[in-house]
N, C-alpha and C positions, 0 to 999 in steps of 0.2 A: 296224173290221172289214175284212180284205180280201175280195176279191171272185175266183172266179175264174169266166171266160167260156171258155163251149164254142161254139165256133164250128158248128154244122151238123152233132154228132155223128150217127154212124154204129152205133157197135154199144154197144149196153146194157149190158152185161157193164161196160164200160170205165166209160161212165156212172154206172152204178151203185156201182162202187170209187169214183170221184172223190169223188160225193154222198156216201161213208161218208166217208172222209178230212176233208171239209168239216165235214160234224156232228162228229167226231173236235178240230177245228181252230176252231171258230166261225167257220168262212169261210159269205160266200154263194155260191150258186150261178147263174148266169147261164148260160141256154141259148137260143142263138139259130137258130130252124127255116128249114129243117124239119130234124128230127130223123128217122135209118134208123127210128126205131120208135113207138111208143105209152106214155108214161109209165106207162100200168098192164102194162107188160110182162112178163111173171114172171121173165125175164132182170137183165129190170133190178130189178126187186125183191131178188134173192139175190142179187146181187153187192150190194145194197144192205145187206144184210140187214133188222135192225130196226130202222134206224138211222133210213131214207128218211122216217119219219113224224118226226124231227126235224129233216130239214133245211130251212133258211131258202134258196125256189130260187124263180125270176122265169123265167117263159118268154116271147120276143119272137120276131113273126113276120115280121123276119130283121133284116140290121145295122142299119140305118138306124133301125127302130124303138127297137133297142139305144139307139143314139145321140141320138134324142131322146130318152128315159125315163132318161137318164142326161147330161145336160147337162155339158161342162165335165169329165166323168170323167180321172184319168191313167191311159193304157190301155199297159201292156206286153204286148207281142205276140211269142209262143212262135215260133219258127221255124228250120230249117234253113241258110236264108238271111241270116240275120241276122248283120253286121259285130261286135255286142256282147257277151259271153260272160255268162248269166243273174247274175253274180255280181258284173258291174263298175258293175249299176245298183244308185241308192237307192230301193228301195219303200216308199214311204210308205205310211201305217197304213191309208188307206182306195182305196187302188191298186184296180185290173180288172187280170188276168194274162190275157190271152186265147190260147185253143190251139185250132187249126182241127182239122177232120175229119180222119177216121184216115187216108182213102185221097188226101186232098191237099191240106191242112193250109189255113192263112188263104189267100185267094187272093191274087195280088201285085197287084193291083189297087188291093187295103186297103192290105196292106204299101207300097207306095213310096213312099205318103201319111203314113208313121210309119214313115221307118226309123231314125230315131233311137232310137225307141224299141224297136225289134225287139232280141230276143234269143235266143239260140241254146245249148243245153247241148252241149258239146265232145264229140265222138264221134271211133272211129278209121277210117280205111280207107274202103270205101264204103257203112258202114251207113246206110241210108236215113232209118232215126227211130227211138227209142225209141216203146214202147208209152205211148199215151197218158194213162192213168192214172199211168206210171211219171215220164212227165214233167211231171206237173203237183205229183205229190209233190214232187222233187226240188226244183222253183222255188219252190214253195208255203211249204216249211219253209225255203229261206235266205231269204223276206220275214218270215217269223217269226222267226226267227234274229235278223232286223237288226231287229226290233224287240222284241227282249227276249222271244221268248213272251209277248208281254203276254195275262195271263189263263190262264196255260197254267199246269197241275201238272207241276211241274219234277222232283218226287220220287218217286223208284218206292218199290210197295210189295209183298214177297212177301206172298202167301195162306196159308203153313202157317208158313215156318223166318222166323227172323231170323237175317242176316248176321253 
């Protein structure tokens, strides 16, 4: 199962898409506080929608706790900064993908300590970040990608016509 880590998120909305994509994905979810909000948030609930009450999610009160409750973890870390392009690493099946707060992402503190590991989604010009739910989809599905969708229904199916 992979794992994805929210670093310190900030706005619920976002939170709560990741959490649907996760249940969507059989990811877990890892969130390390404090968090801008209240897990019973009704923010975070609708963007969750009815998903939230199936997702498998671990709250920690803050990295270090992370790091001990998770010994030994391989942790790839979302970043701007990052020398690695999210597509030239191999994510293993049971990886942590972690993606800092919306207003200013894993702090470089953590990063310099794992730049090997850091990875970056290729942007043009001076965009500062994609939206944080967009970029955790995007990394999310090429570790699934590279692992076969394992578990995943691969075959769509219309509701009225056939093809």
């Amino acid at each position: 199962m992979l794992n994805i880590v929210l670093f310190e998120p900030e706005i619920p909305a976002n939170t709560g898409n990741i959490g649907r994509t996760c249940v969507a994905t059989n990811t877990k979810l890892h969130l390390i506080e404090p968090l801008g909000f209240r897990l019973n948030e009704k923010n975070l609930k609708r963007a969750g929608m009815d998903y939230w009450s199936n997702l498998d999610v671990t709250t920690y009160i803050n990295y270090e706790d992370f790091l001990e409750r998770n010994p030994g973890a391989k942790i790839y870390m979302a970043t701007t900064k990052a020398p690695n392009v999210y597509t030239d690493v191999k994510y293993e099946p049971n990886c942590y993908i972690m993606f800092g707060k919306e207003s200013a992402g894993i702090p470089e503190e953590i990063l310099v300590k794992h730049k090997d590991d850091c990875i970056r989604i290729p942007m043009i010009g001076d965009i500062r970040s994609l939206n944080l739910g967009n970029s955790v989809a995007i990394v999310l599905y090429e570790a699934l990608r590279q692992n076969g969708f394992a578990g995943m229904n691969l075959e769509g199916h219309l509701h009225h016509l056939e093809w």
